[in-house]
PDB file as gemmi writes it, atoms N, CA and C in Angstrom:
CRYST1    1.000    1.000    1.000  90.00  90.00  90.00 P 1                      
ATOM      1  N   UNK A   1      80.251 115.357 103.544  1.00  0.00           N  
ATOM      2  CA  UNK A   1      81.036 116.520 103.193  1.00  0.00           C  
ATOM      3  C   UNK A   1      81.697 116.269 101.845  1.00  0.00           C  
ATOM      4  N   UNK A   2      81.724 117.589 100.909  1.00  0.00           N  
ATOM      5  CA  UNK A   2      82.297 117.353  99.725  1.00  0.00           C  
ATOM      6  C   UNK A   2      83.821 116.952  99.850  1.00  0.00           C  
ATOM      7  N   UNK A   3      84.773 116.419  99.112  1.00  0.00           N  
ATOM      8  CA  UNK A   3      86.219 116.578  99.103  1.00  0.00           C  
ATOM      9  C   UNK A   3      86.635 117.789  98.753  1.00  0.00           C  
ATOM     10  N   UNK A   4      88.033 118.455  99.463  1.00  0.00           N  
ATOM     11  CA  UNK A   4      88.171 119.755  99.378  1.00  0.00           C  
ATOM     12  C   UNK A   4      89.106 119.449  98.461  1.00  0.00           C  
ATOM     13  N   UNK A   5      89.559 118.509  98.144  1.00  0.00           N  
ATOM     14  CA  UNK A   5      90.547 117.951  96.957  1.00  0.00           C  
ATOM     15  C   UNK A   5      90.303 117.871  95.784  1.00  0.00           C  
ATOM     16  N   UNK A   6      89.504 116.493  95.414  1.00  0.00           N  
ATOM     17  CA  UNK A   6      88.809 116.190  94.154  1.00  0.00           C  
ATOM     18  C   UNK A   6      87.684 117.006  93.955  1.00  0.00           C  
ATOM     19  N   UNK A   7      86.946 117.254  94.811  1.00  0.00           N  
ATOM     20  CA  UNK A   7      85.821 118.226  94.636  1.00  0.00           C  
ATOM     21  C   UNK A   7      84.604 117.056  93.694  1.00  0.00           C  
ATOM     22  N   UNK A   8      84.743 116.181  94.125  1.00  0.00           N  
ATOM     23  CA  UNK A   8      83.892 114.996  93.277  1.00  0.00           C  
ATOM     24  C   UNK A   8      83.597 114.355  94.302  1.00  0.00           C  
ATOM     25  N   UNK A   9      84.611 113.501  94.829  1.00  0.00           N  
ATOM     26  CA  UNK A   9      83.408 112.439  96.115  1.00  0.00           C  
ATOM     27  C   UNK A   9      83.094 113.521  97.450  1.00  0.00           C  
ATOM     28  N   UNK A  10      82.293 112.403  97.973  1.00  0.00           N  
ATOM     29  CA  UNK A  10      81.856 112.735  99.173  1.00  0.00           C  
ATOM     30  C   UNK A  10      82.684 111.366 100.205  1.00  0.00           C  
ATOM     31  N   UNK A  11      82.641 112.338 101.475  1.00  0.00           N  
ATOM     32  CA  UNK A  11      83.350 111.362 102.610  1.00  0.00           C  
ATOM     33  C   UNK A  11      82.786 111.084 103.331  1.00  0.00           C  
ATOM     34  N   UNK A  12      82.957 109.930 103.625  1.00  0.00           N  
ATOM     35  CA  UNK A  12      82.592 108.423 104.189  1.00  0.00           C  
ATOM     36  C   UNK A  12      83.035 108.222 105.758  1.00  0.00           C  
ATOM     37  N   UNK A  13      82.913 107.494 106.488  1.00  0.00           N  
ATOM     38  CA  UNK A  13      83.123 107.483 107.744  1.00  0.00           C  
ATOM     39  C   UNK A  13      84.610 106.190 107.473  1.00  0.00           C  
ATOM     40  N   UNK A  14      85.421 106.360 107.625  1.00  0.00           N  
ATOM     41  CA  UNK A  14      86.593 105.475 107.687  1.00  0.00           C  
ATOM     42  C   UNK A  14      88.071 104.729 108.911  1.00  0.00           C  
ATOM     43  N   UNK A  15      89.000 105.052 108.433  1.00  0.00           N  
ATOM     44  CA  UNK A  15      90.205 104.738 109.479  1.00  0.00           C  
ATOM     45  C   UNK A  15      91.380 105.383 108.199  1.00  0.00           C  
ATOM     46  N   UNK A  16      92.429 105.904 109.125  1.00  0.00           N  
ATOM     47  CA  UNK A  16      93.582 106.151 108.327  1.00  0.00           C  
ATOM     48  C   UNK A  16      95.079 105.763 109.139  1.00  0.00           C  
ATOM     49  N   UNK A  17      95.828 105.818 108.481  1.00  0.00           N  
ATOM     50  CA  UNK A  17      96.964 105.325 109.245  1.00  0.00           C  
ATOM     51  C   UNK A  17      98.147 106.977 109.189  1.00  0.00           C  
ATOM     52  N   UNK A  18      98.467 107.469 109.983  1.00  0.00           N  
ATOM     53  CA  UNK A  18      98.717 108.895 110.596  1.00  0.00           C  
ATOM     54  C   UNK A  18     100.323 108.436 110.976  1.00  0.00           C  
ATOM     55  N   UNK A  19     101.150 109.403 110.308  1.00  0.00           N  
ATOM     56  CA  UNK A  19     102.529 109.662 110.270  1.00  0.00           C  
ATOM     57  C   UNK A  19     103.298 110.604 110.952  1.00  0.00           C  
ATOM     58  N   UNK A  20     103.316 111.301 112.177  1.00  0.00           N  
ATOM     59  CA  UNK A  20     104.367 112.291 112.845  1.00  0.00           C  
ATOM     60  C   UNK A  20     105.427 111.924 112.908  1.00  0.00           C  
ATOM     61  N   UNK A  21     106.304 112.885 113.115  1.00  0.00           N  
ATOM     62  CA  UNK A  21     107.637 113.227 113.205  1.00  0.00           C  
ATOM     63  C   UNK A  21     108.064 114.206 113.932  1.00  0.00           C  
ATOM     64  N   UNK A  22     108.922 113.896 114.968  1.00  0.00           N  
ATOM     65  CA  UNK A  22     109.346 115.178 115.612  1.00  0.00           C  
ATOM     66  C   UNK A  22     111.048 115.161 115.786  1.00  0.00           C  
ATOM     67  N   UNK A  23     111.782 115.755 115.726  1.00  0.00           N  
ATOM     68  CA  UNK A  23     113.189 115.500 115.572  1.00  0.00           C  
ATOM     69  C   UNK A  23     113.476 114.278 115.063  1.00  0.00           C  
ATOM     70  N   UNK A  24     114.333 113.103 116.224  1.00  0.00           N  
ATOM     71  CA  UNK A  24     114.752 112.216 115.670  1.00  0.00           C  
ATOM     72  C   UNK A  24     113.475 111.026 115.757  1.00  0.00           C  
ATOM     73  N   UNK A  25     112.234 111.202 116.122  1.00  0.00           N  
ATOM     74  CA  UNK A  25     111.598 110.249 116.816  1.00  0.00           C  
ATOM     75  C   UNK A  25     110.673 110.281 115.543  1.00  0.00           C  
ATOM     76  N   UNK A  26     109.691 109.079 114.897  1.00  0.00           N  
ATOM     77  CA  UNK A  26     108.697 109.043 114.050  1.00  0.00           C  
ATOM     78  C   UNK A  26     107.702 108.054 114.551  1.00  0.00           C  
ATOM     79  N   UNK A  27     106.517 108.633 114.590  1.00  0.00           N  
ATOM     80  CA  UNK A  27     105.220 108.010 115.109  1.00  0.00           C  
ATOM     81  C   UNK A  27     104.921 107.657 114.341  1.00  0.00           C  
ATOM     82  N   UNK A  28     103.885 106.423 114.056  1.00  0.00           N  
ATOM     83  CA  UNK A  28     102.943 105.683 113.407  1.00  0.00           C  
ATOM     84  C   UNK A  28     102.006 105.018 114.267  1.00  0.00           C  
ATOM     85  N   UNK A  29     100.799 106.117 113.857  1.00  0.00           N  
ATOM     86  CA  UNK A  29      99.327 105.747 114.883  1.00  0.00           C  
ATOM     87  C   UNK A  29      98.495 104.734 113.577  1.00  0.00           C  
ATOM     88  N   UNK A  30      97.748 103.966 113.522  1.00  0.00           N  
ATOM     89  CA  UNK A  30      97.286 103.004 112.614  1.00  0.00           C  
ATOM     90  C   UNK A  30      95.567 102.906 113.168  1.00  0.00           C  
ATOM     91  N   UNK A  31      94.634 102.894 112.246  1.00  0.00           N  
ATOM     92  CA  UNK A  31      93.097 102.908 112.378  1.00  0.00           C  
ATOM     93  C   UNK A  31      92.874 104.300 113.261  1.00  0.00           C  
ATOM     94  N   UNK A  32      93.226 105.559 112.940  1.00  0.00           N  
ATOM     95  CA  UNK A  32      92.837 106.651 113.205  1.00  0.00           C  
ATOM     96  C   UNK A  32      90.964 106.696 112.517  1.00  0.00           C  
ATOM     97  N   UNK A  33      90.333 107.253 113.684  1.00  0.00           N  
ATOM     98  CA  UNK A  33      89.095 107.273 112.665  1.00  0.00           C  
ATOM     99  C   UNK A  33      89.201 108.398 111.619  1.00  0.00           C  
ATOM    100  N   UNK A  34      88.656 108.461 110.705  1.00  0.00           N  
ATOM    101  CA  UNK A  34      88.610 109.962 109.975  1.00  0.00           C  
ATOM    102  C   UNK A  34      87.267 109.671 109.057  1.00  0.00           C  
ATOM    103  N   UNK A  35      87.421 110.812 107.962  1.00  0.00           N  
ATOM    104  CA  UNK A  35      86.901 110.541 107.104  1.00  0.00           C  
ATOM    105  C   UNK A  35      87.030 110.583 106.101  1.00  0.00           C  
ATOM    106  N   UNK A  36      86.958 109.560 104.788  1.00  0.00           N  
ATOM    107  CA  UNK A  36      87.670 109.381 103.518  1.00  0.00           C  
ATOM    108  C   UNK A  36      87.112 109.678 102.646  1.00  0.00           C  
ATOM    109  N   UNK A  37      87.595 110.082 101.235  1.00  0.00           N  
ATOM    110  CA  UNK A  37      86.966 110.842 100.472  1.00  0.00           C  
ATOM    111  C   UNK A  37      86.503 109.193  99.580  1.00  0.00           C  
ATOM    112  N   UNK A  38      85.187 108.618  98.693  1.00  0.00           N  
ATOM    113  CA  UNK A  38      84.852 107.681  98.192  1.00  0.00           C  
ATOM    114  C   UNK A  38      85.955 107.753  96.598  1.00  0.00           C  
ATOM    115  N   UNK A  39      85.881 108.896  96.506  1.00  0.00           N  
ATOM    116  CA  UNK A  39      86.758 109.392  95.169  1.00  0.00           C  
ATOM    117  C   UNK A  39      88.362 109.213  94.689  1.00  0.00           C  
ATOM    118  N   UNK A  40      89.132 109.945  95.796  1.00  0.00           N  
ATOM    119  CA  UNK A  40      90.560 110.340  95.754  1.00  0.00           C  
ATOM    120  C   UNK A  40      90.941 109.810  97.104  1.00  0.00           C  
ATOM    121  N   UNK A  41      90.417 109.451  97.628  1.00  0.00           N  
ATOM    122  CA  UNK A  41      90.879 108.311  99.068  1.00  0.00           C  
ATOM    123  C   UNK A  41      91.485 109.629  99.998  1.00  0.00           C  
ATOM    124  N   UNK A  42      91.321 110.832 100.154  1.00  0.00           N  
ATOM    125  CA  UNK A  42      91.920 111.606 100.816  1.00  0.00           C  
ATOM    126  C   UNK A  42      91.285 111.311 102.360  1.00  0.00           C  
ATOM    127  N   UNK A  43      92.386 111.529 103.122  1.00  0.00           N  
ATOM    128  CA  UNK A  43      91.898 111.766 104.399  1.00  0.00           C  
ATOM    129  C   UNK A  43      91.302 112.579 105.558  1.00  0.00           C  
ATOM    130  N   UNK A  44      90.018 113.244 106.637  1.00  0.00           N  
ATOM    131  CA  UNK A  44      90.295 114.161 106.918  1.00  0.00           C  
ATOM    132  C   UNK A  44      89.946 113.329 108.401  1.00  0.00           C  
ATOM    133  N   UNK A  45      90.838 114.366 109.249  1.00  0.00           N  
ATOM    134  CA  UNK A  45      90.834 113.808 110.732  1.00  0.00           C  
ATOM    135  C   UNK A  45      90.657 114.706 111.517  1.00  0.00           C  
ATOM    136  N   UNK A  46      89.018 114.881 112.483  1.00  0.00           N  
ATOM    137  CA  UNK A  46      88.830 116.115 113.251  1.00  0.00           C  
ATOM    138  C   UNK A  46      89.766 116.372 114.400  1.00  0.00           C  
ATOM    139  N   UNK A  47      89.274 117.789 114.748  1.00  0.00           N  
ATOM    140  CA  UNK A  47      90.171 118.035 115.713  1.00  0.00           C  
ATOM    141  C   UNK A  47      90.600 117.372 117.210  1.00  0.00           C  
ATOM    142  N   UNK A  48      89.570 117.219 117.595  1.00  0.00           N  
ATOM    143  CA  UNK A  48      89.297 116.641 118.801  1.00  0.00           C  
ATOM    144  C   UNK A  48      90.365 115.202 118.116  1.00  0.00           C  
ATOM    145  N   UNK A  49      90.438 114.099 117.520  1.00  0.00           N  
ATOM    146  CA  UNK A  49      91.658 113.332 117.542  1.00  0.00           C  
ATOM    147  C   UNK A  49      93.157 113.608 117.218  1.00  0.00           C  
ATOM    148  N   UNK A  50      93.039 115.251 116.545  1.00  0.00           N  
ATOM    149  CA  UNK A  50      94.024 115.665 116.312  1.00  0.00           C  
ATOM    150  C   UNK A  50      94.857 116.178 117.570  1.00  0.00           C  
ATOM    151  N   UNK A  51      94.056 116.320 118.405  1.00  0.00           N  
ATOM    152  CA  UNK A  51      94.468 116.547 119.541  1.00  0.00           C  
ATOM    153  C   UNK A  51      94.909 115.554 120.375  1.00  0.00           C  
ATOM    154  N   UNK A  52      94.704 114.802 120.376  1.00  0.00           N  
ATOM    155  CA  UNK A  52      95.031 112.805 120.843  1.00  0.00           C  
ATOM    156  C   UNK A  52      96.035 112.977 120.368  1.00  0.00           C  
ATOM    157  N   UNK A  53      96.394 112.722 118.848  1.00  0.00           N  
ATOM    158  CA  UNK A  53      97.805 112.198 118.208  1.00  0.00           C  
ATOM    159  C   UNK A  53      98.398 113.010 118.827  1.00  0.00           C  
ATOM    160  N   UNK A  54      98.599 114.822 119.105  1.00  0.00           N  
ATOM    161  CA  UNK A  54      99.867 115.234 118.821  1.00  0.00           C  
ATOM    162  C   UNK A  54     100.246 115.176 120.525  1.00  0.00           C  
ATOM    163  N   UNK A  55      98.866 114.559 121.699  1.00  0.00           N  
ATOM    164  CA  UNK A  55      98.892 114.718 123.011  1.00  0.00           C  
ATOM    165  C   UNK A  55     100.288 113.007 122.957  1.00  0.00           C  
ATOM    166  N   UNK A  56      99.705 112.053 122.130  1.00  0.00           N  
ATOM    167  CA  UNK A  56     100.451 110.842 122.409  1.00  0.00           C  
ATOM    168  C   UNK A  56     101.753 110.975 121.488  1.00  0.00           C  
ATOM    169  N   UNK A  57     102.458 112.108 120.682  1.00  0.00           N  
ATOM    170  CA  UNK A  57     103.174 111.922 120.008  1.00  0.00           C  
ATOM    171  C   UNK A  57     104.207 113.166 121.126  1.00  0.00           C  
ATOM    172  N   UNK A  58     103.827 114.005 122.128  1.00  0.00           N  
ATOM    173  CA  UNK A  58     104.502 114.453 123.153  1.00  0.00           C  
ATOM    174  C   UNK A  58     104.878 113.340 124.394  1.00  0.00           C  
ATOM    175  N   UNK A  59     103.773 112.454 124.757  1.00  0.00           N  
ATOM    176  CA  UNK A  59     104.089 111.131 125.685  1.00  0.00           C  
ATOM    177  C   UNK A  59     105.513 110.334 124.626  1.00  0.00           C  
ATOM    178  N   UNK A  60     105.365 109.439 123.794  1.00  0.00           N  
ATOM    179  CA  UNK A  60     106.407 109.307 123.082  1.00  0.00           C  
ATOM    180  C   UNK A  60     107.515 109.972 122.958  1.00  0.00           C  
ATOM    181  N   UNK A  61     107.518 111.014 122.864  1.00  0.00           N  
ATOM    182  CA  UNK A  61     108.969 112.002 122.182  1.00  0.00           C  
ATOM    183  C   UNK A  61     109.382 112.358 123.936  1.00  0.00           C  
ATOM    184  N   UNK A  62     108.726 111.998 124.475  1.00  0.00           N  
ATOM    185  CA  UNK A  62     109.513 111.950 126.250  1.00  0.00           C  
ATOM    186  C   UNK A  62     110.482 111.013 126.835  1.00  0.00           C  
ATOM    187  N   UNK A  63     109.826 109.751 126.044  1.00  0.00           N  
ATOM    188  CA  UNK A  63     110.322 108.301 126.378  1.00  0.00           C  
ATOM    189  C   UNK A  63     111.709 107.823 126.032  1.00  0.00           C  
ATOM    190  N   UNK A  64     112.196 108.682 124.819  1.00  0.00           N  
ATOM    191  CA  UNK A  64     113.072 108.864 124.222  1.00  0.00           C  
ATOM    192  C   UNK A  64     113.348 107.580 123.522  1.00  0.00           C  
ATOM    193  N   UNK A  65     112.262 107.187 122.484  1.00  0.00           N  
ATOM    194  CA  UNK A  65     111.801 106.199 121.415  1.00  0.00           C  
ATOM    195  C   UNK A  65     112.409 106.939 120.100  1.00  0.00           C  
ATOM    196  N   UNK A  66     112.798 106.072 119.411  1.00  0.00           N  
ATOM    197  CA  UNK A  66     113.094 106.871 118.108  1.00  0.00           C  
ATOM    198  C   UNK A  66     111.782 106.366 117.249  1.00  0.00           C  
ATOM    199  N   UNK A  67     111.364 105.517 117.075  1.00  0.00           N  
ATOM    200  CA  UNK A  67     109.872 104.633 116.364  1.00  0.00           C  
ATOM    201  C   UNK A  67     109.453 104.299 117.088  1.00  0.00           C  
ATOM    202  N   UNK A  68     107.829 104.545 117.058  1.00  0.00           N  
ATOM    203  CA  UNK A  68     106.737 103.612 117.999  1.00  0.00           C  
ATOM    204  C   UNK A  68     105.360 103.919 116.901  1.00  0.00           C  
ATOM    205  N   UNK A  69     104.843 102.457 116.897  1.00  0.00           N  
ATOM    206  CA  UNK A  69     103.791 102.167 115.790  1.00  0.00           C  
ATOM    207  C   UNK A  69     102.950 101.463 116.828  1.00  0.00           C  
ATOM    208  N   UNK A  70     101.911 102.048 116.513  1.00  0.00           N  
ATOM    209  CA  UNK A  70     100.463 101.510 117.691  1.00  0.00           C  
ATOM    210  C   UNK A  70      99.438 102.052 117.006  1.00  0.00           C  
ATOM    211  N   UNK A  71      98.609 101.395 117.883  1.00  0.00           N  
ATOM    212  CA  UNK A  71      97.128 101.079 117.180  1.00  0.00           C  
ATOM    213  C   UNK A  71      96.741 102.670 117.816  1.00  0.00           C  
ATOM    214  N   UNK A  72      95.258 103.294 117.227  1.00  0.00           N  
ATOM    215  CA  UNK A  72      94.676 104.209 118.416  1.00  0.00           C  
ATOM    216  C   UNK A  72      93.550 103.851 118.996  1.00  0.00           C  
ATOM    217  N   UNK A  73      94.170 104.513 119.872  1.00  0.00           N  
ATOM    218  CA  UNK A  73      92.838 103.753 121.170  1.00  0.00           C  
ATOM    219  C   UNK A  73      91.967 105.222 121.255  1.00  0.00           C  
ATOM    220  N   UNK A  74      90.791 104.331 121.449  1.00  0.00           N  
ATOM    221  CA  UNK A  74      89.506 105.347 121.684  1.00  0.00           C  
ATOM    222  C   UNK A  74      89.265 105.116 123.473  1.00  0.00           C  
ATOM    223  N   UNK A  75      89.081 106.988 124.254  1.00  0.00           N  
ATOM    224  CA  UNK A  75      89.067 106.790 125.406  1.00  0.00           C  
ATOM    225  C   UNK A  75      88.325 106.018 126.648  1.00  0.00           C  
TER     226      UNK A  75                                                      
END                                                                             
C-alpha cells in the first residue's frame, strides 16, 4: 500500500508501539503489528487490532491503573 502521508514509500509489514489515554489512566501497548511506511516511518494499524487495543485499554481503565505498559499479545 502506498503511504497516505509521504505518498512516496510503500508499507512494509512491521510493529509499532501504540499510546492511549483515557482520563487519568495512559496505556502503552509495545510491538503492535502494523504496517510501516519504508519512507516516513508512518504507522498504520488495521482494524481488527484496533479493536484489541481499545477492548484492553477498557479492561485497564476498570482496574483503576493510572499507567500500564505491556507487550501485545496475539490471540
Amino acid at each position: 500500500m502506498k503511504c497516505a502521508i509521504c505518498k512516496h514509500g510503500e508499507t512494509e509489514t512491521g510493529h509499532a508501539t501504540v499510546t492511549l489515554e483515557r482520563d487519568a489512566l495512559t496505556l502503552v501497548v509495545k510491538n503492535v503489528p502494523a504496517r510501516v511506511c519504508s519512507t516516513c516511518g508512518e504507522e498504520y494499524i488495521d482494524e481488527q487490532t484496533t479493536r484489541k487495543l481499545f477492548s484492553t485499554l477498557d479492561e485497564v481503565s476498570k482496574s483503576g491503573a493510572l499507567v500500564d505498559i505491556r507487550n501485545y499479545q496475539v490471540a
